[in-house]
N, C-alpha and C positions, 0 to 999 in steps of 0.2 A: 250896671244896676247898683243902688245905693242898701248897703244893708236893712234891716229892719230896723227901730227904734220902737223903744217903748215912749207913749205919750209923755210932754209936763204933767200933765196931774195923776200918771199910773199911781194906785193906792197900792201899795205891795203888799201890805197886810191883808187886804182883802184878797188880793187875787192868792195869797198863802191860806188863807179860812178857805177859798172856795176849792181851794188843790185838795185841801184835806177832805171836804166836804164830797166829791166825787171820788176819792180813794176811800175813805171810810163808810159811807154812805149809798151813796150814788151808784157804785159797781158792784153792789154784794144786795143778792137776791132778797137776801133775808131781811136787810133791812131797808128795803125801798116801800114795802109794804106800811114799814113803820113809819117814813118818811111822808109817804102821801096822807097818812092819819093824822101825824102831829110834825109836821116840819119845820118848826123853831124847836122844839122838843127833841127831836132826833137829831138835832144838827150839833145843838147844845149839847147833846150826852157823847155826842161823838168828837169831843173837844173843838169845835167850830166856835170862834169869837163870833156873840151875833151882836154886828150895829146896826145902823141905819141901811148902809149899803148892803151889808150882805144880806138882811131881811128880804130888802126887797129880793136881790137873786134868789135867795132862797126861796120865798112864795111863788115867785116869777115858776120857777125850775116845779114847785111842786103842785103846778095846776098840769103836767107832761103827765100823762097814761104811764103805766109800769111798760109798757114794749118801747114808749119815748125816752125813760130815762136809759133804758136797756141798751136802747141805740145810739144816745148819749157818753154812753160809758163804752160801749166797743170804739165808737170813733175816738174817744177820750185815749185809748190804747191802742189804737191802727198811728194819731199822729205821733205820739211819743215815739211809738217806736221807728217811726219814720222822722223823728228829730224835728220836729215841727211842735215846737211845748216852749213854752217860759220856765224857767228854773226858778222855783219860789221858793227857796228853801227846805221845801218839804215834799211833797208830792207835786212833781212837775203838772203844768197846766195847761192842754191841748191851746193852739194855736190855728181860730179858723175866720 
């Protein structure tokens, strides 16, 4: 079997915005609440470069219920720790 590969056009900055965006954001109770009220605003304060791309993921992720991101964020820490993550430089990023 052939290792994995990241695509030609992986954006690595983006997938490093959205590492940071479920480590900062996305996994902490307290601010998911703020996420789902203003999620360009929460993403932004939580140092998240917002572009074009990760707008979209971002809106995309913040129409998910608070138990969706919940479970987002455990599976986001079940693959890592099972070594299944992209290393973005900053907060590894689940692989599913």
């Amino acid at each position: 079997m052939d290792d994995a590969s990241l695509p030609e056009a992986f954006d690595h900055e983006a997938a490093q915005a959205l590492g940071l965006l479920v480590e900062l954001v996305i996994s902490l109770p307290s601010k998911r609440l703020d996420f789902r009220e203003d999620p360009i605003g929460t993403a932004a304060a939580a140092g998240v470069e917002i572009t074009d791309k990760t707008k979209r993921v971002i809106l995309t992720l913040a129409e998910m219920s608070p138990s969706e991101l919940r479970l987002l964020s455990d599976l986001n820490r079940l693959l890592i720790a099972e070594g299944l993550y992209v290393e973005t430089g900053n907060p590894p990023l689940m692989v599913y």
